[in-house]
DRENKOL-387721 format. One record per atom (N, C-alpha, C, O, CB): residue number from 1; residue in three letters; chain; atom name; x, y, z. Coordinates in steps of 0.02 Angstrom, whole numbers. Glycine has a CB too. Layout:
BEGIN
+------+------+-------+------+--------+--------+--------+
: resi : resn : chain : name :     xx :     yy :     zz :
+------+------+-------+------+--------+--------+--------+
:  NUM :  ALA :     A :   CA :      X :      Y :      Z :
...
+------+------+-------+------+--------+--------+--------+
END
This chain:
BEGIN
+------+------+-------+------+--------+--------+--------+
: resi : resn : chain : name :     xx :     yy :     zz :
+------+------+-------+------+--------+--------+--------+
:    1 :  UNK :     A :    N :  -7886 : -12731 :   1207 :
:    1 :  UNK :     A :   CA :  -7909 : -12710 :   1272 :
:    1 :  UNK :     A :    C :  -7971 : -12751 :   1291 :
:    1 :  UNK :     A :    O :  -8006 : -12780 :   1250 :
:    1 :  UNK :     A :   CB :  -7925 : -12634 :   1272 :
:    2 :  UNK :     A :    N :  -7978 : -12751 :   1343 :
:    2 :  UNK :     A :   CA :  -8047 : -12771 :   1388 :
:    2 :  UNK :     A :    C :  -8083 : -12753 :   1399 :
:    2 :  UNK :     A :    O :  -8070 : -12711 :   1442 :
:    2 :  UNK :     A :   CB :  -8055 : -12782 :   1431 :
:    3 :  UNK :     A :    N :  -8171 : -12755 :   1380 :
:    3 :  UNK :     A :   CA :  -8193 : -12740 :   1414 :
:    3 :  UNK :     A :    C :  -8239 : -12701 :   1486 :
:    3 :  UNK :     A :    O :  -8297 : -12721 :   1483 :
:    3 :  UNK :     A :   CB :  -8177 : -12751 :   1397 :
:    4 :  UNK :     A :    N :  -8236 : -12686 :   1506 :
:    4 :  UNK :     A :   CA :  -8258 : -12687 :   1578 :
:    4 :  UNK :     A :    C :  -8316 : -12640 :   1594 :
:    4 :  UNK :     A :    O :  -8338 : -12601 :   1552 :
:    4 :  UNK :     A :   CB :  -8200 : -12669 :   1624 :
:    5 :  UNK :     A :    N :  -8339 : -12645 :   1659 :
:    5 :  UNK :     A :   CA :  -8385 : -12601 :   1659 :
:    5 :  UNK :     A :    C :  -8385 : -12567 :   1777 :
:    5 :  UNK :     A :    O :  -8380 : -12608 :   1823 :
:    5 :  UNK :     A :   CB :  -8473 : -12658 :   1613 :
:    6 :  UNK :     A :    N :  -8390 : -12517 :   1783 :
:    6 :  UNK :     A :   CA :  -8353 : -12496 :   1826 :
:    6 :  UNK :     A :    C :  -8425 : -12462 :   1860 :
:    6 :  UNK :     A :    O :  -8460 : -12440 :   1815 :
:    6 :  UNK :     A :   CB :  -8285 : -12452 :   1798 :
:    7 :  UNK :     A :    N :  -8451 : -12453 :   1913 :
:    7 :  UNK :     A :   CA :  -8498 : -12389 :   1919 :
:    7 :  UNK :     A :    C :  -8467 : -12352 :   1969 :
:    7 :  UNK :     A :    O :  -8439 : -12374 :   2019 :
:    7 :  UNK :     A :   CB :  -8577 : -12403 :   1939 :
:    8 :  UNK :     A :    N :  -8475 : -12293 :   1951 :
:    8 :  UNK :     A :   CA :  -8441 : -12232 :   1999 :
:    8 :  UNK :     A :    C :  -8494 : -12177 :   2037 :
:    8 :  UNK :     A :    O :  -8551 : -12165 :   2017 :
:    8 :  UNK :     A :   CB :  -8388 : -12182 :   1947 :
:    9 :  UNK :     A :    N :  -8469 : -12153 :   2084 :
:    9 :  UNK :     A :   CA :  -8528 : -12101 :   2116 :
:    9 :  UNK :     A :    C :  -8533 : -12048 :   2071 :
:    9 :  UNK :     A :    O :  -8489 : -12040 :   2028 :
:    9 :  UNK :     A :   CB :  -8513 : -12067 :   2192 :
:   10 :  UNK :     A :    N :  -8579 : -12010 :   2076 :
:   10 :  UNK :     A :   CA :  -8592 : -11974 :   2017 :
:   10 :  UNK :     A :    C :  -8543 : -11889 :   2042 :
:   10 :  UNK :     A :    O :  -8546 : -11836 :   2012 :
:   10 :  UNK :     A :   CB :  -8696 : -11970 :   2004 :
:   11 :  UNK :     A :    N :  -8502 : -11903 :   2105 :
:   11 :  UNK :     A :   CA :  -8446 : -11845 :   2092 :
:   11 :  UNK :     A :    C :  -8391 : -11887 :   2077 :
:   11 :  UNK :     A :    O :  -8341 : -11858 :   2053 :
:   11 :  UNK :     A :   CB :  -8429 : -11791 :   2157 :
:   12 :  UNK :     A :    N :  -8388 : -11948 :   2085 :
:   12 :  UNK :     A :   CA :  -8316 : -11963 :   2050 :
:   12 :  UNK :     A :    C :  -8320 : -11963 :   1967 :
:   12 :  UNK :     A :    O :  -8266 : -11961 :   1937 :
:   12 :  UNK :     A :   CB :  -8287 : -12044 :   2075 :
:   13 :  UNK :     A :    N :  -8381 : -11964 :   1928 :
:   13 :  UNK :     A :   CA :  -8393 : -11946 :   1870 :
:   13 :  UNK :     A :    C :  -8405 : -11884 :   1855 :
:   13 :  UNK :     A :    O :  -8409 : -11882 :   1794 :
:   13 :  UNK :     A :   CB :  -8433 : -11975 :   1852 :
:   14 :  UNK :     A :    N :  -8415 : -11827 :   1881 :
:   14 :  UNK :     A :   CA :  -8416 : -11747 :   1873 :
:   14 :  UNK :     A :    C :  -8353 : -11760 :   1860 :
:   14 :  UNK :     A :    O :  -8331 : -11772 :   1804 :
:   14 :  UNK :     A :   CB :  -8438 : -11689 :   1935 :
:   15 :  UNK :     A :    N :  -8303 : -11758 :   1937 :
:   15 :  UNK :     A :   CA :  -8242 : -11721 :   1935 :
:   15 :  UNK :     A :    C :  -8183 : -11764 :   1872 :
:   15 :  UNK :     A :    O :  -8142 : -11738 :   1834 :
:   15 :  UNK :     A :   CB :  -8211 : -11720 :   2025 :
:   16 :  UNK :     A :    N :  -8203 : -11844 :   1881 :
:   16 :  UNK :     A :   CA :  -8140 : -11852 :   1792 :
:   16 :  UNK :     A :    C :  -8164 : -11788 :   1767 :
:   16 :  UNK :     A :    O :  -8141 : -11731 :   1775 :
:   16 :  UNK :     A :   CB :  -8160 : -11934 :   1711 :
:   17 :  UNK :     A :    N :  -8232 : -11815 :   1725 :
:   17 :  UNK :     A :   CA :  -8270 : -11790 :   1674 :
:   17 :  UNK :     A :    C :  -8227 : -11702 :   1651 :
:   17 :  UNK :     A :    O :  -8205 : -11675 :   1600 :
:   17 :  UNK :     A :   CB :  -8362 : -11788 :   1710 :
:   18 :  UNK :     A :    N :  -8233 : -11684 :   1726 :
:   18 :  UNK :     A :   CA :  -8192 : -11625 :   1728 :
:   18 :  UNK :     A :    C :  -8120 : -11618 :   1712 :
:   18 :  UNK :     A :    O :  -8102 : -11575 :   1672 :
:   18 :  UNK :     A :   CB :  -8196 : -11605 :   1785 :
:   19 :  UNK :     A :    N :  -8070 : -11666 :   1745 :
:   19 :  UNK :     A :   CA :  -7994 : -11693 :   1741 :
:   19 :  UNK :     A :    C :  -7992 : -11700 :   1648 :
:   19 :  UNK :     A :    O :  -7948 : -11678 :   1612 :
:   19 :  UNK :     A :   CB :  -7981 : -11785 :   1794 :
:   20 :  UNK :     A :    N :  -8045 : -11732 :   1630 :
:   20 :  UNK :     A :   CA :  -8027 : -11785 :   1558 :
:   20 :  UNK :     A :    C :  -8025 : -11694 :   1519 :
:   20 :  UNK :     A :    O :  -7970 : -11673 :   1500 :
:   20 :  UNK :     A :   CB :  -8119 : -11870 :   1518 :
:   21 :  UNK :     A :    N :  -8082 : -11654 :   1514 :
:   21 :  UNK :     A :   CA :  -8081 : -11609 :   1489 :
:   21 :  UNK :     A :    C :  -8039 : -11559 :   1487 :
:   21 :  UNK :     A :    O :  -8034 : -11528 :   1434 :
:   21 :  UNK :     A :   CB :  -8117 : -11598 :   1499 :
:   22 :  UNK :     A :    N :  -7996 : -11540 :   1547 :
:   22 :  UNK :     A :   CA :  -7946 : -11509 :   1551 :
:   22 :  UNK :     A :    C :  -7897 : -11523 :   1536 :
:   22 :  UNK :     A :    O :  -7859 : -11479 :   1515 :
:   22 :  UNK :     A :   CB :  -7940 : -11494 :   1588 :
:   23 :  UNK :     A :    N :  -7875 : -11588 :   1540 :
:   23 :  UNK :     A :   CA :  -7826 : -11626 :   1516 :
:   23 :  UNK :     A :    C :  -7802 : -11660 :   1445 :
:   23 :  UNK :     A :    O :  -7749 : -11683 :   1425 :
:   23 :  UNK :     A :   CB :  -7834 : -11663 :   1549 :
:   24 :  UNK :     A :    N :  -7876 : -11649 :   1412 :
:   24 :  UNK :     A :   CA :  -7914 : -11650 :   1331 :
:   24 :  UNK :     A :    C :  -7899 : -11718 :   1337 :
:   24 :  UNK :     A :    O :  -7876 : -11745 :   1287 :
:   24 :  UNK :     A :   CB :  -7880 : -11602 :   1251 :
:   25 :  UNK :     A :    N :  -7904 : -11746 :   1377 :
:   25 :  UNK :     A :   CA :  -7912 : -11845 :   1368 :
:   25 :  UNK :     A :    C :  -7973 : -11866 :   1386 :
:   25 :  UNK :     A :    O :  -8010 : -11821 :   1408 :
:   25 :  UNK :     A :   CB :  -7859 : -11898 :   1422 :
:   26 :  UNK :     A :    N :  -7997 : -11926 :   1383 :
:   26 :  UNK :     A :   CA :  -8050 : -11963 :   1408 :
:   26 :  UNK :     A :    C :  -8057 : -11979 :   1477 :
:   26 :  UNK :     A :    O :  -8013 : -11990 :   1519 :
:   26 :  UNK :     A :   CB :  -8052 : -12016 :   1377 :
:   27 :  UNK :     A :    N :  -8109 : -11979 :   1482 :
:   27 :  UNK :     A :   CA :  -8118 : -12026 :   1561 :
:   27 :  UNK :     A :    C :  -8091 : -12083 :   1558 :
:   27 :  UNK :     A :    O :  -8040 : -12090 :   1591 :
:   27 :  UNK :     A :   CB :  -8192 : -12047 :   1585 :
:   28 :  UNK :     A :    N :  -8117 : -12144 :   1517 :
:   28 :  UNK :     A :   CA :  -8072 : -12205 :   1492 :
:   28 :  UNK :     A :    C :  -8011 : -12191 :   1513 :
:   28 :  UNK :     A :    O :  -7999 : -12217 :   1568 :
:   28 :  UNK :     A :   CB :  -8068 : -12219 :   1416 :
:   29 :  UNK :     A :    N :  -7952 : -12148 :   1481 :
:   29 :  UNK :     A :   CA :  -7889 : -12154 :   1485 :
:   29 :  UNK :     A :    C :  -7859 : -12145 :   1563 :
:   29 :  UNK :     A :    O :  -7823 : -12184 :   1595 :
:   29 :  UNK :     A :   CB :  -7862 : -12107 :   1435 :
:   30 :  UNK :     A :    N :  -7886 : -12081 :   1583 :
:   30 :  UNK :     A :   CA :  -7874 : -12057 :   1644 :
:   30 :  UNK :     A :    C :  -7889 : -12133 :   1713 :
:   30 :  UNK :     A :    O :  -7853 : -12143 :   1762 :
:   30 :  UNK :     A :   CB :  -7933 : -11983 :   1647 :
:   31 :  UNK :     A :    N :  -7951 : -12173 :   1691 :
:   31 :  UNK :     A :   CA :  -7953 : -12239 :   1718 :
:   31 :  UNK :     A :    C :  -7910 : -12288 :   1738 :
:   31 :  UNK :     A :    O :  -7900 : -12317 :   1792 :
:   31 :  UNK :     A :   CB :  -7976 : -12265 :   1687 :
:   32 :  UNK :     A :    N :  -7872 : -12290 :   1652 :
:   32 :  UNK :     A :   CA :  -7831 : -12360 :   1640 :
:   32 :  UNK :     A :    C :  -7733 : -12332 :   1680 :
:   32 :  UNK :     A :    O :  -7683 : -12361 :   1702 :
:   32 :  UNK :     A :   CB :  -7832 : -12381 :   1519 :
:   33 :  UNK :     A :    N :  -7757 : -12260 :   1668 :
:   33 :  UNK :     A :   CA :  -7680 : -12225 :   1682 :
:   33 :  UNK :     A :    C :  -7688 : -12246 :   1780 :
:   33 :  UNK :     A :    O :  -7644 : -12278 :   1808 :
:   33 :  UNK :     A :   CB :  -7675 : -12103 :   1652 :
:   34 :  UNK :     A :    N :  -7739 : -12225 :   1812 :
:   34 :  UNK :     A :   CA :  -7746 : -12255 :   1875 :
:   34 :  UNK :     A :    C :  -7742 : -12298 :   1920 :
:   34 :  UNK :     A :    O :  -7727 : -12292 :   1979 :
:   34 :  UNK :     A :   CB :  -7768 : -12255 :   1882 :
:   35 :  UNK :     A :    N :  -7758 : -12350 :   1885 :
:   35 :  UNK :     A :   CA :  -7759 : -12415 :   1878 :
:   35 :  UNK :     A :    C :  -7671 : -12431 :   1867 :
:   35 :  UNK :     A :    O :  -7639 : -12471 :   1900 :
:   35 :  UNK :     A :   CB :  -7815 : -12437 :   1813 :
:   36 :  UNK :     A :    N :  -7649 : -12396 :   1819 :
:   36 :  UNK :     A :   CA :  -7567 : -12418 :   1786 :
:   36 :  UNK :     A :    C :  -7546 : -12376 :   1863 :
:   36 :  UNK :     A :    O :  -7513 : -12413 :   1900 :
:   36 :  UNK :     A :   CB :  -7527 : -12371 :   1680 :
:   37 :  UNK :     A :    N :  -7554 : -12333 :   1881 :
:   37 :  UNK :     A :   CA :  -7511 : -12317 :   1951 :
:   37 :  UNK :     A :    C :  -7530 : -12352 :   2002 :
:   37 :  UNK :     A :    O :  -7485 : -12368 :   2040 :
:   37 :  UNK :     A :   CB :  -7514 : -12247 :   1976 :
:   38 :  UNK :     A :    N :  -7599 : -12375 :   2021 :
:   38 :  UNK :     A :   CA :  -7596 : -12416 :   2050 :
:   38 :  UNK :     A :    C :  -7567 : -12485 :   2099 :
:   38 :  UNK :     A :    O :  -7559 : -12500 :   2158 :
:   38 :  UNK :     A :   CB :  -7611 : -12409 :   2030 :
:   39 :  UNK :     A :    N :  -7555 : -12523 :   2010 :
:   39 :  UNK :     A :   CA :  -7518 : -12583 :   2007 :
:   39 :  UNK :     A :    C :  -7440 : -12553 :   2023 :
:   39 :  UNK :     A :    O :  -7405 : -12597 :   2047 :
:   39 :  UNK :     A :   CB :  -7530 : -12624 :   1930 :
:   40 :  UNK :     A :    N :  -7414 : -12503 :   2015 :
:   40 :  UNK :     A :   CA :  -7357 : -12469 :   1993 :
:   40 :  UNK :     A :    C :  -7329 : -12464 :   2085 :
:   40 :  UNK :     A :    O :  -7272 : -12481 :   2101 :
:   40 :  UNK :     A :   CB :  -7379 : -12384 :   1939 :
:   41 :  UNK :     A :    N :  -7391 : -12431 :   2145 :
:   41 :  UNK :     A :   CA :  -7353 : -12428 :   2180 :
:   41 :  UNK :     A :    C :  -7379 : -12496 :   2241 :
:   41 :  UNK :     A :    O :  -7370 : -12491 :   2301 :
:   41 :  UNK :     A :   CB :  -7348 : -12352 :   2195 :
:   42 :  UNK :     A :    N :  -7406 : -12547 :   2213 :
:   42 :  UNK :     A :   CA :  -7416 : -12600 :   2231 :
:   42 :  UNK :     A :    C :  -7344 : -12640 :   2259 :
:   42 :  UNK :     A :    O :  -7337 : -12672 :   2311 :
:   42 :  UNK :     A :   CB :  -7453 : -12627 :   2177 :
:   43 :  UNK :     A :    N :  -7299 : -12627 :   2211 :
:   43 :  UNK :     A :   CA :  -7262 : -12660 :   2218 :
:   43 :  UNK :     A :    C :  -7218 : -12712 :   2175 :
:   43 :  UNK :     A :    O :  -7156 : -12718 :   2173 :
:   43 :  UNK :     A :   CB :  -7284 : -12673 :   2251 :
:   44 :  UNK :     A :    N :  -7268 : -12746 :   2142 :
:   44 :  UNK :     A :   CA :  -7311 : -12805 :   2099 :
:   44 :  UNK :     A :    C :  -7256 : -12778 :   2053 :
:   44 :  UNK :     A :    O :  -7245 : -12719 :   2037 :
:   44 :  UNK :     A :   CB :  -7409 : -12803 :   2077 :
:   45 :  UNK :     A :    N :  -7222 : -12840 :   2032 :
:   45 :  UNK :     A :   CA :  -7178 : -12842 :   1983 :
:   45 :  UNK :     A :    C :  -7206 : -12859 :   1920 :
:   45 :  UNK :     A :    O :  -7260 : -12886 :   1933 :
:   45 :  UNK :     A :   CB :  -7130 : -12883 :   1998 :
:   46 :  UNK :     A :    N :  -7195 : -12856 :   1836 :
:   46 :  UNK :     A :   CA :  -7208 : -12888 :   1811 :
:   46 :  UNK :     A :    C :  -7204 : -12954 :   1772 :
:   46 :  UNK :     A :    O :  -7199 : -12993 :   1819 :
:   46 :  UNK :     A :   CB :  -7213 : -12865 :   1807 :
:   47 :  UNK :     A :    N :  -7204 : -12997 :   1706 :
:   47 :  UNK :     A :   CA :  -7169 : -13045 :   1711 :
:   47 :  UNK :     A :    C :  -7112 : -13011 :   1672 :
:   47 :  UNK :     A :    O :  -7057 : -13016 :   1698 :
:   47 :  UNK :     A :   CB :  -7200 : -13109 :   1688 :
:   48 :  UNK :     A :    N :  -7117 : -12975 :   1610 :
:   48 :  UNK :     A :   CA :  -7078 : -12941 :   1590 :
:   48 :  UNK :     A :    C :  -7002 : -12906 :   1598 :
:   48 :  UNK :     A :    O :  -6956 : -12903 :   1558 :
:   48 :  UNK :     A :   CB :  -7108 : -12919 :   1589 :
:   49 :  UNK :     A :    N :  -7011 : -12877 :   1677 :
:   49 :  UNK :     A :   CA :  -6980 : -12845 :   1714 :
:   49 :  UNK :     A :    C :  -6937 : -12897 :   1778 :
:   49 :  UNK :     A :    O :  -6890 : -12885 :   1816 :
:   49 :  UNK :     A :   CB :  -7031 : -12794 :   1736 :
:   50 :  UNK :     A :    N :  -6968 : -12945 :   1769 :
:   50 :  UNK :     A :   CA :  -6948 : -13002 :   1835 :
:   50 :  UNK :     A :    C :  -6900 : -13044 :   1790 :
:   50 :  UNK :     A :    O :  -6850 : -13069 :   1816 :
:   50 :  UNK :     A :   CB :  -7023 : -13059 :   1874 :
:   51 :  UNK :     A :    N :  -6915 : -13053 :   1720 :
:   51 :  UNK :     A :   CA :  -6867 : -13104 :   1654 :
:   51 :  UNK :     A :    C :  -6808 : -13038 :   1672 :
:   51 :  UNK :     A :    O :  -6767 : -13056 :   1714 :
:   51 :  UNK :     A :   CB :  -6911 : -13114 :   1536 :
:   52 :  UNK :     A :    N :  -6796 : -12950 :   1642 :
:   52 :  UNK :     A :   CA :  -6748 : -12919 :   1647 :
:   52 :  UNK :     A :    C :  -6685 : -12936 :   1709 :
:   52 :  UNK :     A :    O :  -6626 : -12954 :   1704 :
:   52 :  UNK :     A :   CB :  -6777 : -12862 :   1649 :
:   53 :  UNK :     A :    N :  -6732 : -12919 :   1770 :
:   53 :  UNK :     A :   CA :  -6724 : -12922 :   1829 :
:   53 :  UNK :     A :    C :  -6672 : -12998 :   1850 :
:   53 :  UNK :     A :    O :  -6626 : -12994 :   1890 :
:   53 :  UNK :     A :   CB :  -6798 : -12916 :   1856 :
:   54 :  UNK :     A :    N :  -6688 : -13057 :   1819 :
:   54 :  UNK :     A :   CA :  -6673 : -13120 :   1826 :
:   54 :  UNK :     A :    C :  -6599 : -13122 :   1783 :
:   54 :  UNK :     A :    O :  -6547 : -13147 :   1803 :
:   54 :  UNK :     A :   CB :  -6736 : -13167 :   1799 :
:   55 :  UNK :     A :    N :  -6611 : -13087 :   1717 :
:   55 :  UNK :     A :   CA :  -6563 : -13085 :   1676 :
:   55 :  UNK :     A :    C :  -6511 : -13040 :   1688 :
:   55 :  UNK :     A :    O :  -6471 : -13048 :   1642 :
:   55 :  UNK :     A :   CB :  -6586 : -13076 :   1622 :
:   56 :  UNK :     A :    N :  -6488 : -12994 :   1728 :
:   56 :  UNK :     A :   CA :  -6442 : -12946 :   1744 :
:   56 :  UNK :     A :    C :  -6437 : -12985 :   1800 :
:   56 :  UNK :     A :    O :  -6376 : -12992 :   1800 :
:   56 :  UNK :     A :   CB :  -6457 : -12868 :   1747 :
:   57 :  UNK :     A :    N :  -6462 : -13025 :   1860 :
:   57 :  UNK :     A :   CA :  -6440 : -13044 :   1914 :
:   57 :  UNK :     A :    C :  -6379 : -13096 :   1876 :
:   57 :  UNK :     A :    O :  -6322 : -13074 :   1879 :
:   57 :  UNK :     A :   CB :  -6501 : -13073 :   1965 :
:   58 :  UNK :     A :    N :  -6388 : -13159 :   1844 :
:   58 :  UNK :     A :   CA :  -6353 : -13220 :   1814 :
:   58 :  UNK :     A :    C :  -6295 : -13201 :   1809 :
:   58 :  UNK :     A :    O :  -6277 : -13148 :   1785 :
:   58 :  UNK :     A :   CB :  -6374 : -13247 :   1750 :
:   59 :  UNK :     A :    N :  -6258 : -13248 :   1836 :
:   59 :  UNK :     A :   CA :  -6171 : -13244 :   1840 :
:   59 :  UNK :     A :    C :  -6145 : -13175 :   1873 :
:   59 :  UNK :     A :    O :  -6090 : -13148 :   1869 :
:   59 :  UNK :     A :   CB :  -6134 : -13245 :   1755 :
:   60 :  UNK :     A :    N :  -6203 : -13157 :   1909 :
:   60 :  UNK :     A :   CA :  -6158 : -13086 :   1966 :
:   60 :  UNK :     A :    C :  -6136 : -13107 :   2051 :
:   60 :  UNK :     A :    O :  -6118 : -13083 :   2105 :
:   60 :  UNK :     A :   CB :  -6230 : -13005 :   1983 :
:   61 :  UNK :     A :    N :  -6152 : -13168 :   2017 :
:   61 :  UNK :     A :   CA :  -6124 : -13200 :   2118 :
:   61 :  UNK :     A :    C :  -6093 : -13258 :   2119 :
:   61 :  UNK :     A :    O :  -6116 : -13305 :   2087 :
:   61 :  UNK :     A :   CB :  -6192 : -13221 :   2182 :
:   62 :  UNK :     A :    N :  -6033 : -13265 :   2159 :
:   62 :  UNK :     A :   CA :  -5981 : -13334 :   2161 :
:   62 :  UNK :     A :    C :  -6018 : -13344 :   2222 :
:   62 :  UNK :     A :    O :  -6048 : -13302 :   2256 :
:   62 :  UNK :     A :   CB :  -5883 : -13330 :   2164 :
:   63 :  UNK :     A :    N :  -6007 : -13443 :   2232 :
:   63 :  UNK :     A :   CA :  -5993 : -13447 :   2280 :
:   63 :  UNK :     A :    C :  -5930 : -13481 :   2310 :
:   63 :  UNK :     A :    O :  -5931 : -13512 :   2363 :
:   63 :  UNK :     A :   CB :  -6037 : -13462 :   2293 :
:   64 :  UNK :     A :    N :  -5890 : -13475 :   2282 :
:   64 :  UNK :     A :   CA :  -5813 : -13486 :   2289 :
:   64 :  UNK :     A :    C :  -5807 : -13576 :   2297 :
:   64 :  UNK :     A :    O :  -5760 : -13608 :   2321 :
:   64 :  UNK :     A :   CB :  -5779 : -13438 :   2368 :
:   65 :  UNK :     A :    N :  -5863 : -13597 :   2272 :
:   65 :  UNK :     A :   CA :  -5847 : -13699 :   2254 :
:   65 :  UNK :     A :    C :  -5841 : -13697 :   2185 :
:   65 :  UNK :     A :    O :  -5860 : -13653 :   2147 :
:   65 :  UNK :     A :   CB :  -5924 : -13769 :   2272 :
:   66 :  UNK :     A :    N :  -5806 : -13759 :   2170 :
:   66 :  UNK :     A :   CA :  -5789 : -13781 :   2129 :
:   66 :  UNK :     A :    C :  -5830 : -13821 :   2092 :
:   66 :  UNK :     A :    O :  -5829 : -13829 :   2031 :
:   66 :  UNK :     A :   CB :  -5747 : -13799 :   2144 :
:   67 :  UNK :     A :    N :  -5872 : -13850 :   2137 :
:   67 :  UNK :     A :   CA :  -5902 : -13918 :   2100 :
:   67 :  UNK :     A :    C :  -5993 : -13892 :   2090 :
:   67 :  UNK :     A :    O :  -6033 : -13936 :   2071 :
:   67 :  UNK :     A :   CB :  -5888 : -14006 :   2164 :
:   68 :  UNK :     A :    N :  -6020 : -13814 :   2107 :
:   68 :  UNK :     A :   CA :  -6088 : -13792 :   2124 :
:   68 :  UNK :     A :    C :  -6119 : -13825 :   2078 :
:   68 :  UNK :     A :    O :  -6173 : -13849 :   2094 :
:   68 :  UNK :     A :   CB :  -6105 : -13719 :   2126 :
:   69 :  UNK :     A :    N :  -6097 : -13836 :   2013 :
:   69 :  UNK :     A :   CA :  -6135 : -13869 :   1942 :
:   69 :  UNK :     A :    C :  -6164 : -13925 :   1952 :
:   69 :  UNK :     A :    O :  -6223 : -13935 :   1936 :
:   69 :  UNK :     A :   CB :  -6091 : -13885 :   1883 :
:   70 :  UNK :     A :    N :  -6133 : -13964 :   1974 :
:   70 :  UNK :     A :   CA :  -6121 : -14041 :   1998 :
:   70 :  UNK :     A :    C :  -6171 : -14034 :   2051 :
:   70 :  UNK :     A :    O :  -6229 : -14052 :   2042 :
:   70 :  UNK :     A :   CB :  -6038 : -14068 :   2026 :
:   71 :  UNK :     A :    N :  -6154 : -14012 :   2097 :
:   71 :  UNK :     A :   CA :  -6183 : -14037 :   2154 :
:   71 :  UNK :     A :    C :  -6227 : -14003 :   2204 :
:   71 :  UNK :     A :    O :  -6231 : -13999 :   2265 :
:   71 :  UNK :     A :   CB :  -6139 : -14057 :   2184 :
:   72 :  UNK :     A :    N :  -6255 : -13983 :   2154 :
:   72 :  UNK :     A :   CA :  -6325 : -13915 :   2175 :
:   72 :  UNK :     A :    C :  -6364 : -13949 :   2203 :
:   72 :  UNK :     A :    O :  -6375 : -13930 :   2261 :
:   72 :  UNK :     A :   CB :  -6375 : -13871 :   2113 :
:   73 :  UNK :     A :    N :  -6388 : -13989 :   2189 :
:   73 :  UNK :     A :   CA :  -6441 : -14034 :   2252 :
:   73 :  UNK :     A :    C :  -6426 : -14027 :   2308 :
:   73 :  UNK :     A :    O :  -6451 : -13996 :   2355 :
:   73 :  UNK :     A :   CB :  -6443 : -14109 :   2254 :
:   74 :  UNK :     A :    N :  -6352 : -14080 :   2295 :
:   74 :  UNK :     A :   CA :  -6339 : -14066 :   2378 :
:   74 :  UNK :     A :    C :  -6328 : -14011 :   2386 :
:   74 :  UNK :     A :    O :  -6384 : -13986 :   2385 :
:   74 :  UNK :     A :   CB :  -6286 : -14098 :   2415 :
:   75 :  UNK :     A :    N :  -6289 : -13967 :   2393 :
:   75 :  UNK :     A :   CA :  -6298 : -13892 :   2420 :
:   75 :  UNK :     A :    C :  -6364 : -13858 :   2429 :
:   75 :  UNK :     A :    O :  -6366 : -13808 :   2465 :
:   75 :  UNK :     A :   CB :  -6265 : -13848 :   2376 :
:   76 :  UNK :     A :    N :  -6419 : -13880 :   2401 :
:   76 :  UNK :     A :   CA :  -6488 : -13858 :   2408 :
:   76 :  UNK :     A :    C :  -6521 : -13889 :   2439 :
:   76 :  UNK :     A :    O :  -6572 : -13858 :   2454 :
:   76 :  UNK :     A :   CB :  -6520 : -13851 :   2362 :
:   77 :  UNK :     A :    N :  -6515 : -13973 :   2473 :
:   77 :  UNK :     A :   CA :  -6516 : -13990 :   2527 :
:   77 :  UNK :     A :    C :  -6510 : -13964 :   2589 :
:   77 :  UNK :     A :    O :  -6548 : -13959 :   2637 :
:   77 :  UNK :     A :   CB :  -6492 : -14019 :   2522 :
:   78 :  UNK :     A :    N :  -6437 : -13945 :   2577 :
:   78 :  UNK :     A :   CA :  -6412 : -13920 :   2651 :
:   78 :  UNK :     A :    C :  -6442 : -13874 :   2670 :
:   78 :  UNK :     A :    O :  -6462 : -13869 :   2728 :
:   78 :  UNK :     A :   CB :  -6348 : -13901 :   2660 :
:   79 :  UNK :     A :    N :  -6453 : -13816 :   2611 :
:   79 :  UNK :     A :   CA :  -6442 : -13729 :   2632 :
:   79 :  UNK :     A :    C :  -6548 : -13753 :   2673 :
:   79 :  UNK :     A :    O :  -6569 : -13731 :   2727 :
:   79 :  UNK :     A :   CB :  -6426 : -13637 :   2517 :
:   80 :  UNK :     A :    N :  -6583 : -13792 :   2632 :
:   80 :  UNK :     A :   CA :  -6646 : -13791 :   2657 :
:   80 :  UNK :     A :    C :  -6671 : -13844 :   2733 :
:   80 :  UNK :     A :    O :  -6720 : -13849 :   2770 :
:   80 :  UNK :     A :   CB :  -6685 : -13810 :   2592 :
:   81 :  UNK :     A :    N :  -6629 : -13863 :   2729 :
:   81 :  UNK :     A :   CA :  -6597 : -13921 :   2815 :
:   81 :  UNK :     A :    C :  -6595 : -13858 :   2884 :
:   81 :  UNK :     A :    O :  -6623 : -13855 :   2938 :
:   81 :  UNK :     A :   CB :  -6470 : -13964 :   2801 :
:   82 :  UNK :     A :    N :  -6539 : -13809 :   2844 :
:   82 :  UNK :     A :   CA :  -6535 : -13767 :   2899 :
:   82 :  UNK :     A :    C :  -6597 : -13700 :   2923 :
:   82 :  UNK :     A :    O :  -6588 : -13666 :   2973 :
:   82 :  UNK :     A :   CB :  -6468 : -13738 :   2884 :
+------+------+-------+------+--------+--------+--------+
END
């Protein structure tokens, strides 16, 4: 882990302080878990998840040529021409 150093108003440090205790976790954790939803509804893929993502797409789409192996340039010419 990292690191870091954060300053908070002194009710956003009551009320964790409060959360961590009821929850019998730390302030720390309750932080990093925030932060993880954060990024979570960001959007923001990871690289992890973008390699899966890449790997279930491969070989799920024709494009009904024969020669795409061959001659991907040109076809990637064109498709960026238009």
């Amino acid at each position: 882990m990292v690191h870091t150093q954060v300053q908070l108003t002194e009710e956003q440090t009551r009320v964790l302080g409060e959360l961590a205790r009821a929850r019998k976790s730390s302030v720390a954790a309750l932080i990093r878990q925030s932060v993880d939803q954060l990024i979570r509804q960001s959007g923001r893929v990871d690289e992890t998840e973008r390699r899966q993502r890449a790997m279930a797409a491969a070989g799920r789409f024709h494009s009904g040529l024969s020669n795409g192996s061959v001659e991907h340039d040109q076809y990637l010419a064109e498709a960026y021409q238009a």
